[in-house]
C-alpha positions as CSV (number, residue, x, y, z in Angstrom):
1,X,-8.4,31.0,7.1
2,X,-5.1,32.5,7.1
3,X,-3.0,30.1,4.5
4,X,-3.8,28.7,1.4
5,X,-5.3,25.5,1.0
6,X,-2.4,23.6,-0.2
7,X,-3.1,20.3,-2.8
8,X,0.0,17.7,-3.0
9,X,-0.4,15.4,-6.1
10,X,1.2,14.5,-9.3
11,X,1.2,17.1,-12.6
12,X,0.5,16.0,-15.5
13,X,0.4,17.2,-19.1
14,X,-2.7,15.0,-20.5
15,X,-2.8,14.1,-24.5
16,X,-5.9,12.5,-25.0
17,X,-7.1,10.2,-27.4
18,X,-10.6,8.8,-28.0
19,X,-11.2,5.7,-30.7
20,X,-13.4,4.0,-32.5
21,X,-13.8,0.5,-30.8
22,X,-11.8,-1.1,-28.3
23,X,-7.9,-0.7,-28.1
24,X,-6.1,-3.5,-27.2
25,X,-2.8,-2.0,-28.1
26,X,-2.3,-4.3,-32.0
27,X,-3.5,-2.7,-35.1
28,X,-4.6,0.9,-36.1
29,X,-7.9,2.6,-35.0
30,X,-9.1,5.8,-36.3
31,X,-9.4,8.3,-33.4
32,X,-12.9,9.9,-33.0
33,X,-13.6,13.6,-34.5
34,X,-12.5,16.0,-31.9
35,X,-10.0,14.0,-30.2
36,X,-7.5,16.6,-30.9
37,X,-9.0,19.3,-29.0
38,X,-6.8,19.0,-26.0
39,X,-3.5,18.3,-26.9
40,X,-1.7,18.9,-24.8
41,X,-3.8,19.2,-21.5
42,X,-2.3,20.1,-18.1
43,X,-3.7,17.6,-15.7
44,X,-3.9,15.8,-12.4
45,X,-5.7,15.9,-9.2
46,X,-3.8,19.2,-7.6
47,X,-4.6,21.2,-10.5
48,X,-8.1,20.2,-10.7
49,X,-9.4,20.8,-7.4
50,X,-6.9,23.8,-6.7
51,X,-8.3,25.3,-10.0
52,X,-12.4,24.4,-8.7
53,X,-11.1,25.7,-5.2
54,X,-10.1,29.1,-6.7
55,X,-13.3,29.9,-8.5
56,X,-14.8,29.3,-5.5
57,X,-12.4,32.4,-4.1
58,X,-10.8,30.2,-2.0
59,X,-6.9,30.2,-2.0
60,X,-5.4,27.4,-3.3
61,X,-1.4,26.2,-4.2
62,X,-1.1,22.4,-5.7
63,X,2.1,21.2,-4.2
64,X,3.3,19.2,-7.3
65,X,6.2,18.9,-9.6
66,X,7.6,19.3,-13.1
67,X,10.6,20.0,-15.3
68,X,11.5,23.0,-17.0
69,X,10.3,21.7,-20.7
70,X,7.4,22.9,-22.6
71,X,5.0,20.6,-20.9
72,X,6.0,22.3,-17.6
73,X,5.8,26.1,-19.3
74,X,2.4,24.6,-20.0
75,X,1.6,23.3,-16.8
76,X,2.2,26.4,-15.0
77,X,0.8,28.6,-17.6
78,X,-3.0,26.4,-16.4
79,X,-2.0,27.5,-13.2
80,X,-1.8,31.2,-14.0
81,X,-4.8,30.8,-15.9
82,X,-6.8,29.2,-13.2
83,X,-5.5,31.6,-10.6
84,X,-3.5,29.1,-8.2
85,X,-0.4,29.6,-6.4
86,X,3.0,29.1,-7.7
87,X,4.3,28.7,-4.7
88,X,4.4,24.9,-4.4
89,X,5.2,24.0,-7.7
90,X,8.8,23.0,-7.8
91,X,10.5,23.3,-11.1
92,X,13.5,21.0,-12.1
93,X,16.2,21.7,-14.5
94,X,17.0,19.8,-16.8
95,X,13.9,17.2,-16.2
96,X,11.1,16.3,-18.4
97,X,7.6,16.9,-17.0
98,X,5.2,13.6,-16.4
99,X,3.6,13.1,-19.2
100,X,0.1,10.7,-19.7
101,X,-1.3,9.5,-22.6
102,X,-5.1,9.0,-21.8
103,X,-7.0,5.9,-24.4
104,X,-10.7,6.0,-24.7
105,X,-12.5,3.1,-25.8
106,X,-15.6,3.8,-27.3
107,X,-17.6,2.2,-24.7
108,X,-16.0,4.6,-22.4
109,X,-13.7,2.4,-20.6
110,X,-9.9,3.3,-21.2
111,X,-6.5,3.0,-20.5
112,X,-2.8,5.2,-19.3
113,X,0.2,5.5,-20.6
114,X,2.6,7.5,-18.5
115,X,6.0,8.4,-18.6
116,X,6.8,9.9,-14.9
117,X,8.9,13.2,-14.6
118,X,10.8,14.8,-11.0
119,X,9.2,14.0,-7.9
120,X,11.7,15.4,-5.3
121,X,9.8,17.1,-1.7
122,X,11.7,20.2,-1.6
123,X,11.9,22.8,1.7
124,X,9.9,25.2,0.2
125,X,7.2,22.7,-0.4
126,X,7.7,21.2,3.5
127,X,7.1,24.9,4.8
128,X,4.1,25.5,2.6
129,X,2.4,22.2,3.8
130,X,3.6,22.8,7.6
131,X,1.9,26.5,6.8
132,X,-1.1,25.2,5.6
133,X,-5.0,25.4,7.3
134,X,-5.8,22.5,4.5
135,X,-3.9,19.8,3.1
136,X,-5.5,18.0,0.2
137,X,-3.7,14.6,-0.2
138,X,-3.9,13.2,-3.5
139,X,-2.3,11.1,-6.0
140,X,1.3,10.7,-5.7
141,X,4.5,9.7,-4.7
142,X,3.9,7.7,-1.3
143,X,7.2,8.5,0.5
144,X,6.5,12.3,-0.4
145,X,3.1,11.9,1.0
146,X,4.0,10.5,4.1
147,X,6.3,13.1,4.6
148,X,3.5,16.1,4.2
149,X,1.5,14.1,6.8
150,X,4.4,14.0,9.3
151,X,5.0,17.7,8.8
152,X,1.1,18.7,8.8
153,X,0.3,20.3,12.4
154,X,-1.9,18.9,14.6
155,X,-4.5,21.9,14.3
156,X,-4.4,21.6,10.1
157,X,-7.5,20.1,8.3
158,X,-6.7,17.2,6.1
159,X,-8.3,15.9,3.0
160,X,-7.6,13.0,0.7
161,X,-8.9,12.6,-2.7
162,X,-8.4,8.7,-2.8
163,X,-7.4,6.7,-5.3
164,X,-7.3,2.8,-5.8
165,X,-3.4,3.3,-6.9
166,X,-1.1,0.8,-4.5
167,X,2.1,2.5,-6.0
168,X,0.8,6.3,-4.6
169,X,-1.1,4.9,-1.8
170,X,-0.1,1.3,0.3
171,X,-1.6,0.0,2.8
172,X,0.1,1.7,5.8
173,X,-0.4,5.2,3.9
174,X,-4.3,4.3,3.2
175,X,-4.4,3.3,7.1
176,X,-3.5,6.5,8.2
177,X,-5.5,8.7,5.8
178,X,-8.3,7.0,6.7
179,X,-7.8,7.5,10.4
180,X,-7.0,11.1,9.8
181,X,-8.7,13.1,7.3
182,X,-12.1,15.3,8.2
183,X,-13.1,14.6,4.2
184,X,-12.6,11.8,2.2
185,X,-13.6,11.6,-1.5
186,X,-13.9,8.3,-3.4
187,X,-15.9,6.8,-6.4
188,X,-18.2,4.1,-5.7
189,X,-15.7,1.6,-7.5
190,X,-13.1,2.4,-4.7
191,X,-15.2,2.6,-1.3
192,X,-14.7,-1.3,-0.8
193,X,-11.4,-1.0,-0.7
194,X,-10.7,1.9,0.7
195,X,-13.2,0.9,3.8
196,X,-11.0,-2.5,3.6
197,X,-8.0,-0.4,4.7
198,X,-9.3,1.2,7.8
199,X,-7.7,0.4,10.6
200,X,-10.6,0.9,12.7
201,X,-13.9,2.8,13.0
202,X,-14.0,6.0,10.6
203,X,-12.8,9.2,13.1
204,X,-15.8,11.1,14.7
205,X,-16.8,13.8,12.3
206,X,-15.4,12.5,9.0
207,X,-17.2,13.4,5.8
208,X,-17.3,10.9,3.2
209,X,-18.3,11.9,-0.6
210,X,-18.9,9.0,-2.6
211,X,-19.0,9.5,-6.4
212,X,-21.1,7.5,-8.1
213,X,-21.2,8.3,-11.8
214,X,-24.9,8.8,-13.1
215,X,-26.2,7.2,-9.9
216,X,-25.4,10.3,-8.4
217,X,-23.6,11.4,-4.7
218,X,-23.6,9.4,-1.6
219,X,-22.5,11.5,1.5
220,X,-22.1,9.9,5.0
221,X,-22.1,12.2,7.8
222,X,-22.2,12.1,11.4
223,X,-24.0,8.9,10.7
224,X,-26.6,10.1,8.3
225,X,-26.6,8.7,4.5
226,X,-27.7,11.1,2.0
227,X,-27.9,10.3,-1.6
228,X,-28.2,12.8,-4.5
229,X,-29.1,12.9,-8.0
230,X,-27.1,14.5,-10.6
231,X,-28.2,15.3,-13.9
232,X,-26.9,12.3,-16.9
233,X,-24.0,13.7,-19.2
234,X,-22.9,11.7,-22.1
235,X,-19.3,12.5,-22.6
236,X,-16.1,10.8,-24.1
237,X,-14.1,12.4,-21.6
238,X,-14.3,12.6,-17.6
239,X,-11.3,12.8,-16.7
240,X,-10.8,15.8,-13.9
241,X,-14.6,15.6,-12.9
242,X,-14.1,13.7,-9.4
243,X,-11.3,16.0,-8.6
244,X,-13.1,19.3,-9.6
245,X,-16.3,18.3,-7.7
246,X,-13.6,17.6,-4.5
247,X,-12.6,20.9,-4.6
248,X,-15.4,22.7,-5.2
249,X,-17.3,20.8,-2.2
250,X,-14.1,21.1,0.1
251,X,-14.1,24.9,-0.8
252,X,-17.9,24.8,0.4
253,X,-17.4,23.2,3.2
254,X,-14.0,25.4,4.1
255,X,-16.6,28.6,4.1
256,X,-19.1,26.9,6.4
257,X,-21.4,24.8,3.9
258,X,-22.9,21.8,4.8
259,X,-22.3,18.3,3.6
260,X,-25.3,18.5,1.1
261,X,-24.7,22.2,0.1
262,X,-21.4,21.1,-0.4
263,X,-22.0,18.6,-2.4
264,X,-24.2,20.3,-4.9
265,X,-21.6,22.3,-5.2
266,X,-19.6,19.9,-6.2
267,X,-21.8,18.5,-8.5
268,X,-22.3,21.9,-10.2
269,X,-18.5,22.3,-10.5
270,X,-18.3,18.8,-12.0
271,X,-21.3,19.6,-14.6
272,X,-19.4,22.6,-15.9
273,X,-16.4,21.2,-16.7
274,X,-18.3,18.0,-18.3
275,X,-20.4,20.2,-20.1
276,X,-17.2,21.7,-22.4
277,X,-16.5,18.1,-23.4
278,X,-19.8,16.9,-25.2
């Protein structure tokens, strides 16, 4: 592997909130003891799985976004932290950085609030893609994203880390990521419709990870099913764990790991970084 693997999605900088019932947006609730641990939190899919696919000592750069305010200072200060790539992080003056407010219900259900920041493809991120032996699409801005896939050469591997977001990912775009990637990751609430956009049969040698919460992994390869357990975590908190787990498989697979080695991988990555948020 010669170039970095290179992850296009939003940044975020995530404050978190977890309260006692169910908030329907009317009234006060109390927020639960501990809610303040993480504010705030650099987020987002191209952090997440560029940070899993550097502890796995694989190079990675997210390809994302911010402004030059303090949630952007802490944005790239994760990066540092996690030992990505600066490189495709484009810094805008005089723009606030996307910012999400993440609601927990109790029950473990919640809601977003986001305020977007820049989202403008610069040159330096087109080269970096075009450079690139992996592309990891996740969420993000759909024009942008059609734009990597139209500079990504024929010989680059592609992922997608999909999401059941029409605004990052319409029809046309899901149509060709579909027909494209070698690896697809999805939870098990987005395989219907993410088969639904297919436009066809799934390419020959796609991998598909299918997250499915405590029920474990389904992997679909080369037409075997294989489904495995993980281990039950009670947390308040997920969010990041379906995008560590697809970098930390990808970064398997990337070294010559196979679909199930991979995904234990993943799992394992996914564990950890549940296991700070009990």
């Amino acid at each position: 592997m010669t170039g970095p693997v290179v992850v296009a999605g939003f940044a975020t900088i995530d404050y978190v909130a977890r309260v006692e019932g169910d908030f329907t947006g009317r009234g006060t609730l109390l927020m639960r003891q501990g809610a303040d641990d993480a504010w705030p939190r650099a987020g987002g899919a191209a952090l997440y799985a560029s940070a899993a696919l550097a502890k796995a000592d694989v190079a990675a750069a997210p390809l994302t976004w911010v402004g030059d305010d303090c949630d952007g200072e802490a944005y790239l200060a994760a990066c540092r932290a996690a030992g990505v790539s600066l490189d495709g992080v484009a810094v805008q003056s005089g723009a606030s950085s996307t910012r999400c407010l993440l609601i927990y219900n109790a029950d473990g259900t919640y809601g977003c609030l986001l305020r977007p920041g820049p989202a403008e493809l610069t040159e330096a991120q087109v080269r970096l893609a075009h450079a690139a032996t992996w592309l990891v699409i996740a969420a993000g801005p759909a024009g942008l994203l059609r734009r990597l896939l139209h500079v990504l050469p024929p010989t680059a591997r592609l992922a997608w880390i999909a999401k059941d977001d029409p605004a990052c990912f319409p029809p046309d775009l899901v149509a060709q990521l579909t027909g494209r990637a070698d690896v697809v990751f999805c939870n098990a609430g987005e395989r219907a419709w993410l088969e639904a956009g297919r436009d066809g049969h799934a390419p020959h040698g796609q991998i598909l990870f299918e997250t499915r919460g405590a029920d474990g992994v389904r992997i679909e390869a080369g037409g075997v099913v294989l489904d495995l357990p993980v281990e039950a975590l009670e947390v308040d908190d997920a969010t990041g764990a379906g995008d560590t787990f697809a970098g930390a498989a990808l970064a398997a697979l990337i070294v010559g790991g196979s679909p199930r080695t991979s995904a234990e991988a993943g799992i394992a990555a996914a564990g950890v970084l549940l296991s700070t948020r009990q």
